[in-house]
C-alpha positions in Angstrom: 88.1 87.0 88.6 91.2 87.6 87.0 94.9 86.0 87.4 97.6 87.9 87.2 101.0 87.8 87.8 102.9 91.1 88.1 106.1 92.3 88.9 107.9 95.8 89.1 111.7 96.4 88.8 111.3 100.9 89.5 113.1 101.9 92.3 110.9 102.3 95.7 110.3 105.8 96.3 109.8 105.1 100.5 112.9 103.6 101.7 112.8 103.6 105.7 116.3 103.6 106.6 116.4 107.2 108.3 112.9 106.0 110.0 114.8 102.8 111.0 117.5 105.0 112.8 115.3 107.5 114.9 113.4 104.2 116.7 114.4 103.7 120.5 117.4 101.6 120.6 116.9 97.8 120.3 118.5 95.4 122.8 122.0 94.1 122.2 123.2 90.6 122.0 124.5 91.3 125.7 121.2 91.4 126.9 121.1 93.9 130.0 118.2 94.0 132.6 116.5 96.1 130.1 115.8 93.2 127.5 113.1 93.9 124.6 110.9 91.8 126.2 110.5 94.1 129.6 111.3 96.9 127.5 108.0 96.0 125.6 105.8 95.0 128.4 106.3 98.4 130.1 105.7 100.2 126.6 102.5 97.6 126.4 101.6 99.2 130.4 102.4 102.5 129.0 100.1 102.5 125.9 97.0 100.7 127.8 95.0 103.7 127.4 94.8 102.5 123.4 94.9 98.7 124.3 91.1 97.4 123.9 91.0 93.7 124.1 88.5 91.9 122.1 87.3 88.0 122.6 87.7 85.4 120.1 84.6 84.4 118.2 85.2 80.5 117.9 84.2 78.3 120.5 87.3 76.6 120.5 89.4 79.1 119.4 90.6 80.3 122.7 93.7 78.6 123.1 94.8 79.3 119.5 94.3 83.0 120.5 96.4 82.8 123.1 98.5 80.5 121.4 99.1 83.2 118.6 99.2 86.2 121.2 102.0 84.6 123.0 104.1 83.0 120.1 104.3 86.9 118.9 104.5 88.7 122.0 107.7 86.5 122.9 109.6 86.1 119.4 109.3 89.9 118.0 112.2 90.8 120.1 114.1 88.5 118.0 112.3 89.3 114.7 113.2 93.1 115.6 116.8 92.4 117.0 117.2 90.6 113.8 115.4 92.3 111.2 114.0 94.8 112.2 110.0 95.9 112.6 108.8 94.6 108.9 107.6 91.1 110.0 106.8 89.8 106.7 108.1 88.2 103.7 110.1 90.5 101.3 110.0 90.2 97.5 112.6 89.2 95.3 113.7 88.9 91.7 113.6 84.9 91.2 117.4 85.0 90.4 118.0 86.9 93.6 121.4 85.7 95.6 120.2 85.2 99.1 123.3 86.8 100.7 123.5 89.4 99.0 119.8 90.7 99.0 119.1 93.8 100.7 116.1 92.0 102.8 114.6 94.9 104.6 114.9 96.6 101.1 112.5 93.3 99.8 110.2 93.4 102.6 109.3 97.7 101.3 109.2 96.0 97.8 106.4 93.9 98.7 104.5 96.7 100.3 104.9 98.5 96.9 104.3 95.6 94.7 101.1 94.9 96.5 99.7 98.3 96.0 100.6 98.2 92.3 98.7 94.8 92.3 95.7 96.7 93.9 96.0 99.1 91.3 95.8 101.8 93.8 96.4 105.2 92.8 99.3 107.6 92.9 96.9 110.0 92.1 96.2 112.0 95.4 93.0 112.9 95.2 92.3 109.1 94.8 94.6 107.7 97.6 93.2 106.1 100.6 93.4 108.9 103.7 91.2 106.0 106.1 93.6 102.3 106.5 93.1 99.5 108.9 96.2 97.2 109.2 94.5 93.8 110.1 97.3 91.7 112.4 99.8 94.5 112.3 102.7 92.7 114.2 105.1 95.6 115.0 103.2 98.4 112.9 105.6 98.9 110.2 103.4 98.6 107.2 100.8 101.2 109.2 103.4 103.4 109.8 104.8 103.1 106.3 101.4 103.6 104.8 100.6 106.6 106.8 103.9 108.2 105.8 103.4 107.4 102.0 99.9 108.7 101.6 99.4 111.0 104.8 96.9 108.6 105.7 95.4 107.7 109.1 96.1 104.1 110.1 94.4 102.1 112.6 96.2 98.5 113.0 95.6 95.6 115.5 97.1 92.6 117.3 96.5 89.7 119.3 99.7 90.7 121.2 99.7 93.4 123.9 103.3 93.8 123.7 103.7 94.0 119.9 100.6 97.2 120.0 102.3 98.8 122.8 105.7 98.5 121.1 104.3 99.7 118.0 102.8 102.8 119.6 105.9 103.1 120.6 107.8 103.2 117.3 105.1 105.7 115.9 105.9 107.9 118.9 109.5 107.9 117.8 109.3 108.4 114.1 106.3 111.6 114.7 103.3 109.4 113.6 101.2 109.3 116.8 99.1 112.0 115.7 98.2 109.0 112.3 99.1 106.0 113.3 97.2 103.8 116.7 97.3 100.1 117.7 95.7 98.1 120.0 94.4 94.8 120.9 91.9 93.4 118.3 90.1 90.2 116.9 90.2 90.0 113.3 87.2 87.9 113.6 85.3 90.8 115.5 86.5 94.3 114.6 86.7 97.0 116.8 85.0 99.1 114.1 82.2 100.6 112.3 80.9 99.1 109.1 82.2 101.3 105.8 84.7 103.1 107.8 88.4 102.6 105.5 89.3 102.9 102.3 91.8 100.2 102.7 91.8 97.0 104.5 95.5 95.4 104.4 96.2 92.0 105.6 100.0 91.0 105.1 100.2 87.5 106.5 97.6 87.6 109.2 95.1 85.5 107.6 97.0 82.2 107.7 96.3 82.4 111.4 92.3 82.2 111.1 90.3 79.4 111.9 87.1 81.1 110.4 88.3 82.0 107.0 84.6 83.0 105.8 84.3 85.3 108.6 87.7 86.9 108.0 86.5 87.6 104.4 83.3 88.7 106.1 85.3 91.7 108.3 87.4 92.3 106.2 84.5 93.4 103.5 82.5 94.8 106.2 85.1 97.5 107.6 85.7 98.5 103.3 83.9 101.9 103.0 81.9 101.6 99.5 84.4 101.4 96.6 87.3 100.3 99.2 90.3 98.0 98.3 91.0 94.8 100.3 94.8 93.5 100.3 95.0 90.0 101.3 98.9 89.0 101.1 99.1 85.2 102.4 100.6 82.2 103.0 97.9 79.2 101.4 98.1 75.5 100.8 98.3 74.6 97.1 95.0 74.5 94.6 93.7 70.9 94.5 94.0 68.8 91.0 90.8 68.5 89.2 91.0 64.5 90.6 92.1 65.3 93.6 89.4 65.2 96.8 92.7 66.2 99.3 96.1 66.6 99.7 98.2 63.8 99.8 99.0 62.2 103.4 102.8 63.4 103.5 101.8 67.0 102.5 99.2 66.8 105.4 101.7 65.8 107.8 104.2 68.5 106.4 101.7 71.2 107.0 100.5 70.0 110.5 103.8 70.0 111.4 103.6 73.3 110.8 100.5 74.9 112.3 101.5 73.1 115.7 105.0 75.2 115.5 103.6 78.6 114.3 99.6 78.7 115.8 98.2 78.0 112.6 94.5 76.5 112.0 93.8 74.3 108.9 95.3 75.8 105.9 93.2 77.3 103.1 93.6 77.5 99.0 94.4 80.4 97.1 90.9 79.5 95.1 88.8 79.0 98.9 89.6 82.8 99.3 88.3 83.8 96.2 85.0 81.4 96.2 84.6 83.3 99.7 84.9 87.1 97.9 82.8 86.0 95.3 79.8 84.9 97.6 80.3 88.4 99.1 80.0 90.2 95.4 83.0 91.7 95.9 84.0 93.2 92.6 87.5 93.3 90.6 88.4 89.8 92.1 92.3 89.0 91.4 95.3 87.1 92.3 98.8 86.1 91.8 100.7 83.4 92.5 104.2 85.3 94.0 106.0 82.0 95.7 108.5 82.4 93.5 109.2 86.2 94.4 109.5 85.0 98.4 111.7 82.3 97.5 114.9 83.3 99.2 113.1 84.5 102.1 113.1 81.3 104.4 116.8 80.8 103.4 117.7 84.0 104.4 115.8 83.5 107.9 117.8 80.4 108.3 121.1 82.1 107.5 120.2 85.2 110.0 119.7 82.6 113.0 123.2 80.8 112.8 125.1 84.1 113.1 126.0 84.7 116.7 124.0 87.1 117.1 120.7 85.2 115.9 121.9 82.1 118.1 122.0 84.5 121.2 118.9 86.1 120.6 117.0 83.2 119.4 118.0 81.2 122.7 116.6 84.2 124.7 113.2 84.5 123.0 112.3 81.0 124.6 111.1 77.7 124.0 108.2 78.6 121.9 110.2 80.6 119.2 113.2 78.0 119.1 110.3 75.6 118.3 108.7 77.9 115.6 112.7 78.4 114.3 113.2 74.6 114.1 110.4 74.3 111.5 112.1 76.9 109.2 113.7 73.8 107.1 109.6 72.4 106.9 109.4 75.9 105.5 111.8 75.7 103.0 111.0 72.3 102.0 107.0 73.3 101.7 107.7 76.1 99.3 110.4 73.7 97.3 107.4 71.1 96.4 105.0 73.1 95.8 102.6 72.4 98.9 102.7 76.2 100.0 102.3 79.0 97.5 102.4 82.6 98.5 99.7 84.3 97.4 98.5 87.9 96.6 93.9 88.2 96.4 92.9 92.2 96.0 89.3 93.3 95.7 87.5 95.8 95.8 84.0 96.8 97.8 81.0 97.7 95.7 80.3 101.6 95.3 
């Protein structure tokens, strides 16, 4: 396993502006009859032919799969509204000035840094052509993917609305025909073993209780010599001394999970212990929590405009709880108890 930190200041090649513009229309702050959230349940109704729905494994992990499928279904309309379809962190220079950073400009940037990371290949003959987007919120990174190396892209949610919206979205920017969603358990995929030659999680792992078997998945659906991008949110490394984290970081992060569906948090190092007992090969990771930095603020910022305030209060009780732990956020990433974390490997020829 090797530790590296890495960062790129090229200009992104894929910018998805004119994409952005040619998307159905999203709600305005008035919010008419046709709100995001009908509009998405009548896309969901519309794309059930591609909708499978798969049980969670854990024996008690049903109400956190509902939990999750709920807290998502309800608060992309205000992700969306807000930011548009990239529901993830973006990366930053550490100096960056939160207001003025181009954040949907960020959120490409960490798309491409993680590639570079991977070291995957500009080298077409070597690109992946097969890609499964595990916990794909709104598709963007599937649809961004398929567009950057022509590749078929499978991704999968817990949320019927966010797979119907997101079949939407690749209806509307010409991707049908190589990008698909549905509904999925990441603990159970839909999937033949070997099948892609990349497996990309951004930010879906801090929501599994069964970290092994994540890992497990993840490597199983790797066709031989296949990368696996793990971009996520993890607890801090313990201290040499140190048997567990200290009582007010437990209480900061349980605080937390309660607000945003998370089970126990994992380490950076529990991830790669996991790969390792899989022989997974060309183990490495970074440490990037100073790169998502201004992310949080800028979330923060984005709600107490009008427009956030409106579309916040119309997203409903369970988002406006998951918005009020934003400063819990902030402060987590400030002491150190959360680092964001990038873990690529690669699957055994």
């Amino acid at each position: 396993m090797t530790s590296v930190f890495h960062a790129c200041h090229s200009p992104l090649p894929y910018f998805p502006r004119k994409c952005q513009r040619s998307h159905p229309p999203r709600p305005s702050v008035s919010f008419p009859s046709s709100s995001f959230s009908r509009r998405c349940q009548s896309d969901a109704r519309f794309m059930a032919t591609s909708v499978k729905t798969a049980a969670w494994t854990t024996p008690d992990g049903s109400a956190l799969q509902d939990g999750i499928s709920e807290y998502f279904d309800k608060s992309s309309g205000f992700w969306e509204d807000i930011w548009g379809d990239h529901m993830h962190h973006g990366f930053y220079d550490p100096d960056s000035n939160v207001s003025g950073t181009d954040h949907i400009a960020a959120q490409i940037r960490m798309i491409e840094e993680s590639l570079r990371f991977a070291g995957i290949s500009e080298d077409p003959a070597k690109q992946p052509k097969r890609i499964v987007d595990v916990g794909c919120g709104l598709g963007a990174s599937s649809r961004y993917l398929a567009r950057k190396y022509g590749a078929e892209c499978q991704g999968f949610t817990l949320g019927a609305v966010q797979a119907g919206r997101a079949n939407v979205l690749a209806k509307a920017e010409g991707l049908a025909d190589k990008v698909s969603f549905q509904v999925a358990d990441a603990l159970n995929q839909p999937f033949p073993d070997g099948q892609f030659d990349l497996v990309w999680s951004m930010e879906s792992g801090e929501h599994m209780p069964d970290k092994a078997k994540f890992v497990n998945e993840l490597a199983r659906v790797a066709a031989p010599g296949g990368t696996i991008i793990i971009v996520t949110e993890c607890r801090r490394d313990l201290g040499p001394s140190e048997k567990s984290l200290q009582p007010w970081e437990k209480k900061l992060l349980n605080r937390i999970c309660n607000a945003f569906y998370l089970p126990e948090w994992c380490s950076t190092s529990d991830y790669v212990k996991l790969l390792q007992s899989l022989s997974l090969q060309d183990i490495k990771v970074a440490d990037w929590s100073q790169h998502v930095a201004p992310f949080w603020p800028a979330v923060k910022r984005s709600i107490l405009t009008w427009k956030g305030f409106i579309s916040l209060l119309r997203s409903g009780l369970k988002t406006i709880k998951g918005a009020l732990m934003i400063p819990l956020m902030i402060q987590g990433h400030q002491k150190g108890v959360i680092k964001y974390a990038i873990i690529t490997c690669r699957k055994p020829e």
